[in-house]
N, C-alpha and C positions, 0 to 999 in steps of 0.2 A: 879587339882591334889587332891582336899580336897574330889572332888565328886566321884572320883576312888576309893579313899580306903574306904569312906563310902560304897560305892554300894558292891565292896572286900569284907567289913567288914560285910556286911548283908548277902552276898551270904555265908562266909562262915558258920553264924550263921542260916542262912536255910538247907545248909545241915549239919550241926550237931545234927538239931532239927529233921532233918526226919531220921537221924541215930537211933535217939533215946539215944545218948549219951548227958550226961549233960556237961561232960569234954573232954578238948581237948588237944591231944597230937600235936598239931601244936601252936608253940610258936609266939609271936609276933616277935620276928625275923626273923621268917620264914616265914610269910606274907610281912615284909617289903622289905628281898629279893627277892622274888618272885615279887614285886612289883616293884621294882627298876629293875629289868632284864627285866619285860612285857614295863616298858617308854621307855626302852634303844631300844627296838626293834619298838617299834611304832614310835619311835622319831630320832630317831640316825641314817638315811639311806646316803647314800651316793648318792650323786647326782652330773652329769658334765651337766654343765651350758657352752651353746657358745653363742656369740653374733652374729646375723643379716649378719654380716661381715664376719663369721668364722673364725676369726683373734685371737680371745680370749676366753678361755676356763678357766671356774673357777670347781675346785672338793671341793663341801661345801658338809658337815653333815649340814641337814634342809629338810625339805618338801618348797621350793619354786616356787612356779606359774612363768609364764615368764606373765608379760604384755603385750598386744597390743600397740605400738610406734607411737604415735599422731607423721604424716609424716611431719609437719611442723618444725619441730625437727629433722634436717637431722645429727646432730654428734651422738645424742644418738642410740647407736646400742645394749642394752638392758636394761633392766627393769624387774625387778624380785622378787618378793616380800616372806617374811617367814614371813607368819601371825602368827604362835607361839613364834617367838623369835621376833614378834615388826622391823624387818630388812627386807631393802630394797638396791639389788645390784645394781649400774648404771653404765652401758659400756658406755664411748664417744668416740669417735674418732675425736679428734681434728686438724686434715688434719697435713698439713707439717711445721716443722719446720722453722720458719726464722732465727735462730742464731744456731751455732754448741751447742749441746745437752750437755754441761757442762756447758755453760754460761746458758742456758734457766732453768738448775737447783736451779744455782745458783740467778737466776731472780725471780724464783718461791719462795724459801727461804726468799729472800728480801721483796716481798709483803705480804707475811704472818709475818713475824715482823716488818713489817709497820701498818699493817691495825688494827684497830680499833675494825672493827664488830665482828671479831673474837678472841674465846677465848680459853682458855689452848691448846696453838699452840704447837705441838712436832713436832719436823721435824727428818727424819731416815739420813742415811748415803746414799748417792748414791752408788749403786752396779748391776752389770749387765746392767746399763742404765735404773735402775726404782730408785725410790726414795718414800720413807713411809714419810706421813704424817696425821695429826690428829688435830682436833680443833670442836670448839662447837661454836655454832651463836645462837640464839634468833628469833622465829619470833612467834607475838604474845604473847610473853609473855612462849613462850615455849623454852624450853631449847635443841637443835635438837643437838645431834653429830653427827660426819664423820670420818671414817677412812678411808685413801686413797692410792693410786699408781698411779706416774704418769709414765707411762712404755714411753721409746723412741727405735723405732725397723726403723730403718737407718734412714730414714727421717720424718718418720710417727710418732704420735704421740697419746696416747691410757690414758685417764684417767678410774681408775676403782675405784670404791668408795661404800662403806657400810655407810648407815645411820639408825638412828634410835632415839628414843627419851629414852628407857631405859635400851637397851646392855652397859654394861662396855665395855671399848674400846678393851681388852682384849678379850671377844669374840667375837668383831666385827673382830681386825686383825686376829682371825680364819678363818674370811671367806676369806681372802687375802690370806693365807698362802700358796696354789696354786692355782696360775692364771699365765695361759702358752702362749704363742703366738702361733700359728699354720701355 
């Protein structure tokens, strides 16, 4: 961002200097929005994301790549990475439920305020048959968050989860905030 407005800042001061003007009627707030509207447009695209499965459909604002899915790894049905916001999206498909899908929420609920490894646990309301939740683990010494959805569609069972090491959870449940079943 610093190297955009310098290189900005020099382009505009080359053509001023081949104007032949020493003064400029373009104010610095007129370069910053100018500036702010060219990010908005390089950065801000809209993008529909499906998994492998064609079961799940995410509509994130990011530039993100799909990765190739090491086959040994049969739940994971995608992998998707936004190198500028630090975030990576993962589709599972956790096959079939074995208890009716209000107990198995409420199972999930329980081992995240049991467990240990993880930390600043929020869990959402169940609605629709998905349920939000969030928490942060350690490995190496590294502080990883997660925001997630655990979607239930009859008996099938679909984890989708956002992680990253310095999104605020806030904009990570952005990229949650549509994800459709298909």
């Amino acid at each position: 961002m610093f190297l955009k407005r310098f290189f900005y800042f020099i382009a505009i001061c080359s053509l001023l200097n081949a104007c032949g003007k020493t003064e400029s009627s373009v104010s610095d707030a007129d370069i910053s929005n100018e500036m702010a509207s060219t990010e908005e447009v390089n950065f801000s695209s809209l993008q529909t994301i499906t998994d492998s499965s064609q079961k799940i459909t995410l509509k994130v604002n990011g530039m993100f790549t799909v990765d190739e899915i090491d086959s040994s790894n049969k739940s994971l049905t995608l992998l998707s990475r936004n190198q500028l916001d630090d975030a990576v999206i993962r589709v599972e498909h956790l096959g079939k439920l074995q208890v009716p899908s209000e107990q198995y929420f409420k199972q999930l609920a329980s081992m995240f305020k049991q467990q240990k490894t993880y930390n600043d646990v929020r869990l959402g309301n169940v609605v629709d048959e998905r349920m939000s939740y969030r928490f942060t683990y350690k490995v190496d010494e590294e502080k990883i968050k997660e925001s997630c959805l655990a979607i239930v569609d009859g008996e099938e069972l679909y984890s989708v989860c956002v992680q990253s090491f310095n999104l605020p959870f806030d904009a990570m449940d952005k990229y949650l905030s549509d994800v459709r079943l298909n």
